[in-house]
TIPA-20174 format. One line per field, with one value per residue (C-alpha): residue number from 0; x, y, z. Coordinates in nm, 2 decimals. Layout:
REM residues N
pos: NUM/...
px: X/...
py: Y/...
pz: Z/...
This chain:
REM residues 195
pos: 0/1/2/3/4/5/6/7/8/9/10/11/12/13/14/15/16/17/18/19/20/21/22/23/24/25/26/27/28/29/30/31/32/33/34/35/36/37/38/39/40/41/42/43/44/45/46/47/48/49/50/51/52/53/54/55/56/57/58/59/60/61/62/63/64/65/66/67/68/69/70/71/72/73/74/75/76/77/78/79/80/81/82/83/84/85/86/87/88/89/90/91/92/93/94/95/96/97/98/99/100/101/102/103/104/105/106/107/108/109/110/111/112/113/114/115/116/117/118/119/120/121/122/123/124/125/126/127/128/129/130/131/132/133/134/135/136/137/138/139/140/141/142/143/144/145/146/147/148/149/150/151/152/153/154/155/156/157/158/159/160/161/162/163/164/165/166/167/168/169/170/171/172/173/174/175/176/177/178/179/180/181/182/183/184/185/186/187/188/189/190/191/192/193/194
px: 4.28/4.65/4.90/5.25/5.49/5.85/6.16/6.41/6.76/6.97/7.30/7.13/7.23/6.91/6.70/6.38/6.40/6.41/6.16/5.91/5.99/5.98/5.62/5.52/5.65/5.48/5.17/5.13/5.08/4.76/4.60/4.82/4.67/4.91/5.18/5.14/5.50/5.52/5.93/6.15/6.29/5.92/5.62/5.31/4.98/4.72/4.62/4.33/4.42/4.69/4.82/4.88/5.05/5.25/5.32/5.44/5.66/5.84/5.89/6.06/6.25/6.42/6.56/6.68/6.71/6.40/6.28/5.95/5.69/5.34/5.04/4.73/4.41/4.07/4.08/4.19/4.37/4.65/4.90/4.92/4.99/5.27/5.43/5.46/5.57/5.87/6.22/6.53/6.74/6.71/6.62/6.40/6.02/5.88/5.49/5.23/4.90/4.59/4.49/4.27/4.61/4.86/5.25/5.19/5.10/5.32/5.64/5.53/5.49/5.82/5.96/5.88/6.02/6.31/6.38/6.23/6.43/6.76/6.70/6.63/6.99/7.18/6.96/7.23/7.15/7.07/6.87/6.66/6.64/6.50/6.26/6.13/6.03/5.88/5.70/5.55/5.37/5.59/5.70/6.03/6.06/5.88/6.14/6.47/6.35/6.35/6.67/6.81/6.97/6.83/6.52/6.83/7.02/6.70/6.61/6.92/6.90/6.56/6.71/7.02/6.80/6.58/6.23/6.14/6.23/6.03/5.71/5.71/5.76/5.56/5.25/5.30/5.35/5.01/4.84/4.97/4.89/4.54/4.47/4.62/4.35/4.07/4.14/4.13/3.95/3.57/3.56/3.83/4.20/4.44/4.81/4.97/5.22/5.56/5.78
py: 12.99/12.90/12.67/12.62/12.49/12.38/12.29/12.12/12.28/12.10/11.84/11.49/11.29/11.08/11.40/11.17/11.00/11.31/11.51/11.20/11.18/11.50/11.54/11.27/11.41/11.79/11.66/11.57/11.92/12.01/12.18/12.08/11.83/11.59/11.72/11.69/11.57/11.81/11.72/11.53/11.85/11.99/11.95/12.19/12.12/12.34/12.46/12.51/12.83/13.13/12.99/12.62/12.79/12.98/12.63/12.47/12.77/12.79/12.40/12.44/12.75/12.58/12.31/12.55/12.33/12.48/12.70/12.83/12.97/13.09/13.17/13.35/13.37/13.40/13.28/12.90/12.69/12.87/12.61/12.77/13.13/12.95/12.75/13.10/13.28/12.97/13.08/12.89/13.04/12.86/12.92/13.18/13.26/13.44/13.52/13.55/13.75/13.87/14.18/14.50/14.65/14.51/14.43/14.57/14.28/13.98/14.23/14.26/13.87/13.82/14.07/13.89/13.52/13.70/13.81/13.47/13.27/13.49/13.40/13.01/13.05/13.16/12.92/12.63/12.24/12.31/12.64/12.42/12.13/12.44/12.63/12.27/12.15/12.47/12.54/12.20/12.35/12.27/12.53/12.62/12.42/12.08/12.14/12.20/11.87/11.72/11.84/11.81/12.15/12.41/12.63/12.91/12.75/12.70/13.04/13.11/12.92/13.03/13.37/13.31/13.08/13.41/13.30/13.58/13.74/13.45/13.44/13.81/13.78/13.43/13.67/13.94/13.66/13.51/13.89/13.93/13.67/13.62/14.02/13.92/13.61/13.84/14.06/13.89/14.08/13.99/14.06/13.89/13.78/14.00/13.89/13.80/14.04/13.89/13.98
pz: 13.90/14.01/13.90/13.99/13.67/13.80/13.59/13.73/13.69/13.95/13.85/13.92/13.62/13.71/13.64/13.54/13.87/14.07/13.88/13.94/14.27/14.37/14.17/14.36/14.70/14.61/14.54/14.93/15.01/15.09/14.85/14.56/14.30/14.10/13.91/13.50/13.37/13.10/13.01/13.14/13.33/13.40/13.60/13.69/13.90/14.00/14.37/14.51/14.72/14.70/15.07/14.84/14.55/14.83/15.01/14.71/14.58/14.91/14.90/14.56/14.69/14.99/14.72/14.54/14.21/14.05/13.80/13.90/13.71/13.93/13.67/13.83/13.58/13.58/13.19/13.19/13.40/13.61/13.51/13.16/13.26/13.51/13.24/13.01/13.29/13.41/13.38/13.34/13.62/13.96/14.24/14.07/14.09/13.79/13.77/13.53/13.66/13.46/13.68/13.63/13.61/13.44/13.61/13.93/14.09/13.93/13.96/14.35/14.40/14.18/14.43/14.75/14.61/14.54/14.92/15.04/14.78/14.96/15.28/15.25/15.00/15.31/15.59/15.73/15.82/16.13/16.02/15.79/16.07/16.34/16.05/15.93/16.28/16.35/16.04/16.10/16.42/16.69/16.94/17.02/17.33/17.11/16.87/17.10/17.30/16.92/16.78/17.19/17.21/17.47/17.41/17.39/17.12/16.95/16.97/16.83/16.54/16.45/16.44/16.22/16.00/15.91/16.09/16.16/15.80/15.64/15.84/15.75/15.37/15.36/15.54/15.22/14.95/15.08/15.11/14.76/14.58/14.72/14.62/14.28/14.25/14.33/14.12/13.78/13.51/13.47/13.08/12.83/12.90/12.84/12.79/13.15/13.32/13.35/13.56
């Protein structure tokens, strides 16, 4: 099982309002049941698949106000292991995986955030506006006509947003976390790797 725990870490003084709000707004995802409010500053839901967990941390990455925490078990409901893996720093993914063998794979999924979570950091406006539109399964000419800027200029953006660099790592996080899910011990739990 997956879940996804998030705590919120941004400088709203209405923290309540956005954490409910944004549990609200997360929960559209596919794949992604309704958020449990957990604090005032903390949320967690579980997925149904590694590609919604992967979804979901990505959407929390490009704010860049969260705390995440991804739990992977076989042994209880994922949210659990993510709300003993969650950190405090945001911006930052940290993971909690029962495996065969211990660390490997939560300190290679920890790994891969960290490069994703650098290049949604550096993305501008306009980066997000071209990624967003594209992600959303428009091509590049859908999306220049949208934003109405040439298929160049769009091809541009794409490029100094990091597309190409996130389709790549998003491919690895999903490869990774899907291996880590399917390889959950058959016999007791053992304690999660952190990393």
């Amino acid at each position: 099982m997956i879940g996804v725990h998030a705590r919120y870490r941004g400088r709203d003084k209405r923290r309540a309002d956005v954490v409910a709000r944004s549990a609200e707004a997360l929960a559209t995802l596919p794949g992604v049941s309704p958020f449990e409010m957990v604090s005032v500053e903390d949320i967690r839901t579980d997925v149904d698949s590694s590609e919604a967990a992967l979804n979901l941390v990505m959407a929390l990455l490009s704010d860049g106000n969260w705390a995440i925490g991804l739990g992977i078990t076989q042994n209880g409901r994922g949210v659990y292991a993510a709300s003993d893996a969650v950190g405090t720093r945001p911006a930052q993914v940290k993971v909690g995986v029962d495996t065969r063998r211990p660390g490997t794979a939560a300190e290679d999924i920890a790994a891969v955030f960290a490069l994703l979570g650098h290049v949604l950091h550096k993305r501008t406006l306009e980066g997000r506006e071209a990624t967003s539109l594209v992600r959303s399964g428009m091509n590049q000419n859908e999306a220049a006509r949208e934003l109405g800027i040439s298929k160049q200029a769009m091809s541009q953006r794409l490029q100094a947003a990091g597309w190409q660099a996130e389709q790549s790592g998003w491919k690895l996080a999903l490869h990774l976390i899907t291996r880590a899910e399917a390889d959950q011990p058959t016999g007791p739990a053992g304690p999660a790797a952190e990393a």
